[in-house]
TORTI-522411 format. One record per residue (C-alpha): residue number from 0; residue in three letters; x, z, y. Coordinates in nm, 3 decimals, m for minus. Example, Ala and Ser with C-alpha at 12.3 -4.5 7.8 and 13.67 -1.06 7.14 Angstrom:
2
+-----+--------+---------+---------+---------+
! num ! residu !      xx !      zz !      yy !
+-----+--------+---------+---------+---------+
!   0 !    ala !   1.230 !   0.780 !  m0.450 !
!   1 !    ser !   1.367 !   0.714 !  m0.106 !
+-----+--------+---------+---------+---------+
end
This chain:
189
+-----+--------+---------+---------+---------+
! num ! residu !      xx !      zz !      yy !
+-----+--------+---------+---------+---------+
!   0 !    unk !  19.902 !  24.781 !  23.383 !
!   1 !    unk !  20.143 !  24.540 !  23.358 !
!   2 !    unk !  20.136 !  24.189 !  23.196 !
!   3 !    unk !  20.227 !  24.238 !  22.896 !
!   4 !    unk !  19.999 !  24.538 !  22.857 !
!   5 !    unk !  19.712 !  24.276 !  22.977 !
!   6 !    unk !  19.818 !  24.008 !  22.760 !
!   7 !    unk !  19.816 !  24.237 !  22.452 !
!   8 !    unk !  19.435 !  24.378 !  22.545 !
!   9 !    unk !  19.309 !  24.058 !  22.585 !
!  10 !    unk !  19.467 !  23.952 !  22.238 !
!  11 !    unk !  19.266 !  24.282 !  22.082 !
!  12 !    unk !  18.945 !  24.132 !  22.287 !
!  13 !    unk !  18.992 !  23.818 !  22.118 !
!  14 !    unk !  19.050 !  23.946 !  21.775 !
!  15 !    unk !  18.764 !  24.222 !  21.801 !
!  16 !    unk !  18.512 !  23.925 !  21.945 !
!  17 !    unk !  18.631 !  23.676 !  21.646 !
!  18 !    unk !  18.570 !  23.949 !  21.385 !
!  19 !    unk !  18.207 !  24.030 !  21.558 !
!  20 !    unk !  18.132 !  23.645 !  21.562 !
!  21 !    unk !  18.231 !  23.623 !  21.179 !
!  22 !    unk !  18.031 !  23.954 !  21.102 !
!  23 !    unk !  17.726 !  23.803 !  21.274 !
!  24 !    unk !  17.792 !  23.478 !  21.023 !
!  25 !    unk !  17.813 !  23.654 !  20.762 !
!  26 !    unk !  17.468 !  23.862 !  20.830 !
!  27 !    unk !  17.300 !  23.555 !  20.900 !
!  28 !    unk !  17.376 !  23.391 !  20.607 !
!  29 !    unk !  17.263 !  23.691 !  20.404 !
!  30 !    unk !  16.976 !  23.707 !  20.607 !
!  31 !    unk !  16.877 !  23.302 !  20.536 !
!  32 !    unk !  16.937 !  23.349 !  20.157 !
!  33 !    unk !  16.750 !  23.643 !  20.147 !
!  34 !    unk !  16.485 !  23.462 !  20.318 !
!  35 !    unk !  16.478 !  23.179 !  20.054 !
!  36 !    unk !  16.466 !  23.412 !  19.768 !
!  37 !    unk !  16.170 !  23.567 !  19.922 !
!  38 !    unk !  16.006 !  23.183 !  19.985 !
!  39 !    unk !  16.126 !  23.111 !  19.643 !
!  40 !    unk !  15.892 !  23.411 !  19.499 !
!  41 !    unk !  15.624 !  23.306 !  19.670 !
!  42 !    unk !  15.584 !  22.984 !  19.568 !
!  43 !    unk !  15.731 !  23.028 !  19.185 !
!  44 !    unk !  15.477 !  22.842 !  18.916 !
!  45 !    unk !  15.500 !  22.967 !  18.582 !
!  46 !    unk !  15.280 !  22.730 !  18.326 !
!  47 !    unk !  15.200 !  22.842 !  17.978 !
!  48 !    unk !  15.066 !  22.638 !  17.689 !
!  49 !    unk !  14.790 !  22.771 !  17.467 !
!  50 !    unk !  14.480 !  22.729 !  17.231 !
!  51 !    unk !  14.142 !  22.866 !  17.177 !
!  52 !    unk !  13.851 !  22.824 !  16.912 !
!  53 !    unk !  13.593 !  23.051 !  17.069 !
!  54 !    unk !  13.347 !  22.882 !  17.114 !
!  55 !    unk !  13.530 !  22.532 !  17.120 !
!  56 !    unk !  13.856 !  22.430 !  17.015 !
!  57 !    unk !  14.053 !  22.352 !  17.290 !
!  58 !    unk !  14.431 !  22.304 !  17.397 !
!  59 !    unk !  14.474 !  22.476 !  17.718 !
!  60 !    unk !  14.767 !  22.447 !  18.012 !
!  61 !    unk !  14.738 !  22.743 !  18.281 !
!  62 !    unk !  14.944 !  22.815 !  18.569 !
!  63 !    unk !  14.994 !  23.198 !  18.573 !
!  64 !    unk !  15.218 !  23.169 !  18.889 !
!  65 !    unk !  15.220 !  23.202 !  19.231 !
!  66 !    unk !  15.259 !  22.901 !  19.330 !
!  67 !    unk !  15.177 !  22.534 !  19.254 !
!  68 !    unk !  15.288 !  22.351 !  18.952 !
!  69 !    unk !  15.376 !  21.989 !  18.985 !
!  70 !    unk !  15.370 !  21.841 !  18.618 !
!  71 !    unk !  15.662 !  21.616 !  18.632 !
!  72 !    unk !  15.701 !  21.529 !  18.247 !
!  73 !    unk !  15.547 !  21.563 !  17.925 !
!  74 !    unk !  15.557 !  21.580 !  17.541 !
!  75 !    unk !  15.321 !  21.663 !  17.249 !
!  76 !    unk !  15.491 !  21.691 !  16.919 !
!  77 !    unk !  15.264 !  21.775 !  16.598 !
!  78 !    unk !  15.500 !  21.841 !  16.293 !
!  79 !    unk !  15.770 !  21.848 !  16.546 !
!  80 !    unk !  15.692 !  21.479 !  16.624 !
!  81 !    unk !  15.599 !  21.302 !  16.900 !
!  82 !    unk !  15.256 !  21.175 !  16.968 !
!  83 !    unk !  15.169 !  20.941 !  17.299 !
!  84 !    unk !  14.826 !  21.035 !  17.292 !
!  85 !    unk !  14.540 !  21.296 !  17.188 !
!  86 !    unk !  14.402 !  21.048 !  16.907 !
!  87 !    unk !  14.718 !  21.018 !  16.748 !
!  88 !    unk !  14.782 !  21.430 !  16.736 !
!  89 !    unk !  14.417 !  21.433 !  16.603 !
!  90 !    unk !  14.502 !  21.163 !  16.352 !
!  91 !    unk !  14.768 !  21.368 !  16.271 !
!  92 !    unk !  14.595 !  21.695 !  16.227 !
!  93 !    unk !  14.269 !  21.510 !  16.084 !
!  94 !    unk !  14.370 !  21.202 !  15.924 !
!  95 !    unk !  14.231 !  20.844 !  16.038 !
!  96 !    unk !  13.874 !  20.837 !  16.200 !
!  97 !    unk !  13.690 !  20.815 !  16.542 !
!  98 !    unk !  13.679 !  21.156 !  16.691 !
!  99 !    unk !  13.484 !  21.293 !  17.011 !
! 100 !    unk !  13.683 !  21.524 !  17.286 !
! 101 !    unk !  13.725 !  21.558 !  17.671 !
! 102 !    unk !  14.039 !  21.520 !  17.804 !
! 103 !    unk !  14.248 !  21.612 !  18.103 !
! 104 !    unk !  14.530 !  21.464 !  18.238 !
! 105 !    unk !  14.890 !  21.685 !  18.221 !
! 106 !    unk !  15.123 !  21.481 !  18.333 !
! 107 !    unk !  15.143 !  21.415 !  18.750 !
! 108 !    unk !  14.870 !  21.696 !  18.767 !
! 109 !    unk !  14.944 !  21.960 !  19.022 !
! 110 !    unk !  14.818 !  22.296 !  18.902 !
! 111 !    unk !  14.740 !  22.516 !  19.155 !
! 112 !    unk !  14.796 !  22.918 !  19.112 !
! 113 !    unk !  14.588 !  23.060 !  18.881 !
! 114 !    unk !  14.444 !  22.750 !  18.754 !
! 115 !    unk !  14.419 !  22.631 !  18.352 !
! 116 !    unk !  14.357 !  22.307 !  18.261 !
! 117 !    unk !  14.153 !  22.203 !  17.915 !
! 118 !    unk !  14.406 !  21.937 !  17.839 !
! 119 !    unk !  14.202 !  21.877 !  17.531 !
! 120 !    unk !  13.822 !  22.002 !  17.378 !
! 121 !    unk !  13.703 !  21.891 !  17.066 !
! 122 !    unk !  13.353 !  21.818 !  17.028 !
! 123 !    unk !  13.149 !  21.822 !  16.736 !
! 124 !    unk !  12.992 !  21.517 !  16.645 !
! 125 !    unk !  12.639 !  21.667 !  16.604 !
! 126 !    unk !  12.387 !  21.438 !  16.478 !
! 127 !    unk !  12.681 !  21.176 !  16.367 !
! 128 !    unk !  12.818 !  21.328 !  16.109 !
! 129 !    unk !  12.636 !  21.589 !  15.779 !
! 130 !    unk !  12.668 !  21.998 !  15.953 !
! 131 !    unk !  12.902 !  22.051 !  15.635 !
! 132 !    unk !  13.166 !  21.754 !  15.718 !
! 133 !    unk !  13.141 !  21.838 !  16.104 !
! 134 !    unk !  13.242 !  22.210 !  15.983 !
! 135 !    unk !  13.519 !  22.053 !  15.763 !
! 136 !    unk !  13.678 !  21.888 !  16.007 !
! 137 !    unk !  13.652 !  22.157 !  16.300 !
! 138 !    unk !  13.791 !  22.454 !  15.987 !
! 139 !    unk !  14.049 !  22.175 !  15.963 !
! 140 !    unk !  14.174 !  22.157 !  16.318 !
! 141 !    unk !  14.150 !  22.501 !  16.393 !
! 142 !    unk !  14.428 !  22.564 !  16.118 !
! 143 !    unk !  14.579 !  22.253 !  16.224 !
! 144 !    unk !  14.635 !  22.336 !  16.615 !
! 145 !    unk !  14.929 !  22.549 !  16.554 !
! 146 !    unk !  15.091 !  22.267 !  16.426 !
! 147 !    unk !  15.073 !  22.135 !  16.795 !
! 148 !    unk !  15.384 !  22.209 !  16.992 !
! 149 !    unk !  15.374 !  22.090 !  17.413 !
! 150 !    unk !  15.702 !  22.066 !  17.633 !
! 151 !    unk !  15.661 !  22.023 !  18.011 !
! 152 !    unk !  15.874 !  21.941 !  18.274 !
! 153 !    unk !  15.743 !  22.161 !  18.578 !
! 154 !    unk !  15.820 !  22.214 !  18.948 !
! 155 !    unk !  15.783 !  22.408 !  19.232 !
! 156 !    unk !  15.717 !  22.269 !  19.563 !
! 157 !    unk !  16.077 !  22.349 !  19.685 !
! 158 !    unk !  16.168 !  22.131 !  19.425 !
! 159 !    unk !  16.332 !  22.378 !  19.151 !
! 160 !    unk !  16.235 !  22.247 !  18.815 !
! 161 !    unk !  16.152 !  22.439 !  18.457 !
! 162 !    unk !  16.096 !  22.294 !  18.112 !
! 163 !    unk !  15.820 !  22.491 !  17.916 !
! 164 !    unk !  15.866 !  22.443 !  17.527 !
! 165 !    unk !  15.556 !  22.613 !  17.335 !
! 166 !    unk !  15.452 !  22.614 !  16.997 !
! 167 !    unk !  15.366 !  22.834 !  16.709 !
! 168 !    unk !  15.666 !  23.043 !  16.805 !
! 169 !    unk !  15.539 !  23.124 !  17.138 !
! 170 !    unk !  15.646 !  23.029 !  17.495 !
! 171 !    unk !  15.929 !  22.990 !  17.629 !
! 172 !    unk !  16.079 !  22.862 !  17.971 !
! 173 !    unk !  16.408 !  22.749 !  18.112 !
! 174 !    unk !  16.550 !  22.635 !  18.439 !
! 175 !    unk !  16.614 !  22.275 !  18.451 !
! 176 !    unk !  16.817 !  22.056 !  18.745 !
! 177 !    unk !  16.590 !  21.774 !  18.707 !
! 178 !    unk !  16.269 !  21.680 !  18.444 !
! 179 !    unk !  16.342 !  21.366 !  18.234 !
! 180 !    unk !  16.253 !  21.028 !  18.290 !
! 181 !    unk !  15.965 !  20.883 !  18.099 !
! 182 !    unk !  16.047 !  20.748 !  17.777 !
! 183 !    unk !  15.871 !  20.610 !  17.463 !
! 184 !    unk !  15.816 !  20.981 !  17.367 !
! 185 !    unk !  15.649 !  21.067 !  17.664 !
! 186 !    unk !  15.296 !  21.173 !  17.661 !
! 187 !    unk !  15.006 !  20.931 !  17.794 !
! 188 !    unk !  14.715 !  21.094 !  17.867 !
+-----+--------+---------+---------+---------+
end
């Protein structure tokens, strides 16, 4: 073999070993986004707004995900309109008064897989108020709680973010960069 034969093979060496070294970059990149899909699925949160009257009324957050949910932002609207706190949707729904619930707090609340949160239960002020006017007002919110409307600002713990808007239209969810910075809309409680 002379040298120009030897020179040529080791050019084809060098071009075969360049193209094996960019194959193997190419499979491992595959192979790492592949990965992080699969990660990404197995941490994915997936929060859904709802109510219930049976037996009380209640407004209801759940987290029918995999993964965790870390509440990042929120807004109640009643009549499309923002309200800072459950009082002042009740207010809204009920008119002015002093009214008895339990409460949980949304926003900055991780909810785990699986897990629903009461964000709100009305209670019946037995003994406070006539049977007939307690009835009124619970007939009245019941009708009244589909005027409620929730958007939250949700993410996952690899930091990919959703918005949730819900309301008497049903749920529905979108991918978001970031969730908003508090504002004078935002939710309090």
């Amino acid at each position: 073999m002379g040298r120009e034969e030897g020179a040529s093979v080791r050019r084809y060496e060098t071009i075969i070993a360049t193209l094996v070294g960019i194959s193997a970059l190419f499979v491992s990149g595959y192979t790492a986004y592949v990965q992080r899909q699969q990660v990404r699925a197995v941490v994915w949160p997936i929060l859904e707004f709802s109510t219930g009257n049976d037996p009380d009324l209640r407004f209801i957050v759940a987290n029918k995900g995999v993964g965790p949910a870390i509440v990042r932002h929120v807004l109640v609207m009643v009549d499309g309109q923002p309200v800072k706190t459950w009082h002042d949707a009740l207010v809204k729904i009920l008119g002015p008064g002093k009214y008895t619930f339990s409460q949980s707090t949304i926003g900055g609340h991780v909810l785990a897989a699986g897990e629903s949160l009461n964000a709100l239960v009305w209670k019946d002020k037995q003994g406070t108020l006539p049977s007939s006017e307690s009835g009124a007002l619970r007939s009245t919110l019941d009708e009244g709680r589909q005027r409620v409307a929730m958007e939250i600002c949700y993410c996952s713990t690899l930091g990919e973010c959703w918005i949730l808007r819900s309301g008497f239209d049903g749920n529905s969810t979108r991918e978001t960069r970031t969730c908003p910075d508090s504002s004078e809309k935002t939710f309090q409680e």
